[in-house]
N, C-alpha and C positions, 0 to 999 in steps of 0.2 A: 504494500500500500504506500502510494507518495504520501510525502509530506502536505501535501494540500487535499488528499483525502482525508489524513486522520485529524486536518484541522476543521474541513468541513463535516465531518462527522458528528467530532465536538461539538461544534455549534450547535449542528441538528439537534444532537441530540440537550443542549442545553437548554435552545425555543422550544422541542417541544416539552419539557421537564417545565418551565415554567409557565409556558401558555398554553399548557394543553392541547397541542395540536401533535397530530399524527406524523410519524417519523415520513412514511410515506409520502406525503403531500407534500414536505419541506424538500423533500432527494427530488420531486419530479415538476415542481412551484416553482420556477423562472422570476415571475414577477415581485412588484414589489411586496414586501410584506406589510405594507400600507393599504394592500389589493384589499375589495369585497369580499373575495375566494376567504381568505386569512384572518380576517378582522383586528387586524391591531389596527391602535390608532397611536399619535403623535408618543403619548406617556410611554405608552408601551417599549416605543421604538428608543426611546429615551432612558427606558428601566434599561431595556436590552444592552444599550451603550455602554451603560456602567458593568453588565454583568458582564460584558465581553471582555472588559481593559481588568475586571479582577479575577476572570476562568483563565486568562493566556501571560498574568503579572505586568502588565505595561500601560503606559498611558497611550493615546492616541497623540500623532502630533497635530499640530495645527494646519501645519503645510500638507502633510499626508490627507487630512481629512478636505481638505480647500478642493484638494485636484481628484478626490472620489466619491463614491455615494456608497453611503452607509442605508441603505433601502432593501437588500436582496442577500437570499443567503451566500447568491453566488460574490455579489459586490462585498460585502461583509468576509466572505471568505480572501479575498484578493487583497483588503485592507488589514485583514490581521496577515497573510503573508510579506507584505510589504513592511509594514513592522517590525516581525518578529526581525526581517534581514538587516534594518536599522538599528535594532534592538539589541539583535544577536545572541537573546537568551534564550530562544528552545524554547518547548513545551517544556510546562512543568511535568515532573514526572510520572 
């Protein structure tokens, strides 16, 4: 498994642990998770933010976040790879 599988896994599996939603739906869901399909809304996406920068240890930077969209598990997935390579700390273990 790459490393940008067992990061979007994580995720998955951490939106659905907190919003109840089906692992399913998250692996085959493109859009945003702002979508009807999904039902988060703005809070949501916003709890989610923080739950992301304390599951992976790092904060977001500014610049990172300017130039991507945190809306999709896919985009979400790409932001925390881009980090961690800034980062440089690895999943925790």
């Amino acid at each position: 498994m790459s490393k940008r599988d067992t990061i979007k896994n994580k995720l998955i599996d951490l939106i659905s642990r907190t919003f109840c939603i089906s692992k399913d739906v998250l692996q085959t869901h493109n859009k945003s998770l702002l979508s009807a399909e999904l039902g988060l809304n703005a809070i949501a996406l916003t709890y989610l933010f923080f739950l992301v920068q304390n599951e992976f240890d790092f904060l977001f930077s500014k610049q990172i976040l300017d130039q991507n969209r945190f809306d999709s598990v896919e985009n979400i997935t790409d932001l925390i790879l881009v980090e961690l390579a800034h980062n440089k700390n690895g999943l925790h273990p």
